[in-house]
Every structure is written in structure tokens, then in C-alpha cells.
Steps between C-alpha positions, in 0.01 A plus 500: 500500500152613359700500107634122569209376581333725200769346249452145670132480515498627092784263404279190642179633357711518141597114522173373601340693169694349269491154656138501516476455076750208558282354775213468291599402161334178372771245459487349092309195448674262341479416172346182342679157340417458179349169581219700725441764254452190184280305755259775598499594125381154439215549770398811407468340126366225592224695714382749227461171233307341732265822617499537118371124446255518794369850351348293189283292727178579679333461821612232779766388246674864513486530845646136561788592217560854672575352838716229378702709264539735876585195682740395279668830479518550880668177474732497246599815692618345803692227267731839389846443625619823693793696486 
């Protein structure tokens, strides 16, 4: 009785180790349309010429043309079409 319950007891502690890797693997994230990859291009672009424009400027005026130019990125952002 004692060596079932040995064999029985091991066999059930052998499944649950190798399910437990299974159990916790990360599922794949989908990959992106080309259409949401091209449009966040275009943001990111669009972003870093403006931050480059605003970067020439001075005082109030750079301030006013950073937080537009972040504005409009956060923005143009949510306009992304999703997968």
C-alpha cells in the first residue's frame, strides 16, 4: 500500500512540475497592421520636427511650442487605427 501511494503521490507531483512552465507562459502579443506601425511612424516624425522647431525658439514661445507639439502627439496617437 505504502509503494502505491509512494508511486502515486510522485507521479502527481511529476505532472504538476511540468505544467507549472505551461501555466505561466506569457501568451504572444499580437503583431501590428501596417497601417498602425506607418501612422505612429508619422507621429513619432512629426513629434521630433516639431520638438526640433520649438528647440530654435526662446522663452514663453518654447514652452508654448513644446506643449503643443506634446498635445498634438498625444493626439494624433489616439487617431492610430488598432490592430
Amino acid at each position: 500500500m505504502k509503494n502505491v501511494l509512494t508511486k502515486t503521490v510522485l507521479t502527481l507531483a511529476l505532472a504538476a512540475a511540468a505544467g507549472v512552465p505551461a501555466a505561466l507562459a506569457k501568451p504572444k502579443k499580437p503583431k501590428h497592421s501596417a497601417e498602425h506601425v506607418a501612422a505612429v511612424k508619422k507621429c513619432n516624425d512629426d513629434y521630433a520636427a516639431a520638438k526640433t522647431a520649438a528647440s530654435k525658439l526662446k522663452g514663453k514661445e518654447r514652452k508654448d511650442a513644446l506643449a503643443k507639439a506634446k498635445a498634438d502627439h498625444v493626439q494624433c496617437l489616439k487617431n492610430v487605427p488598432n490592430p
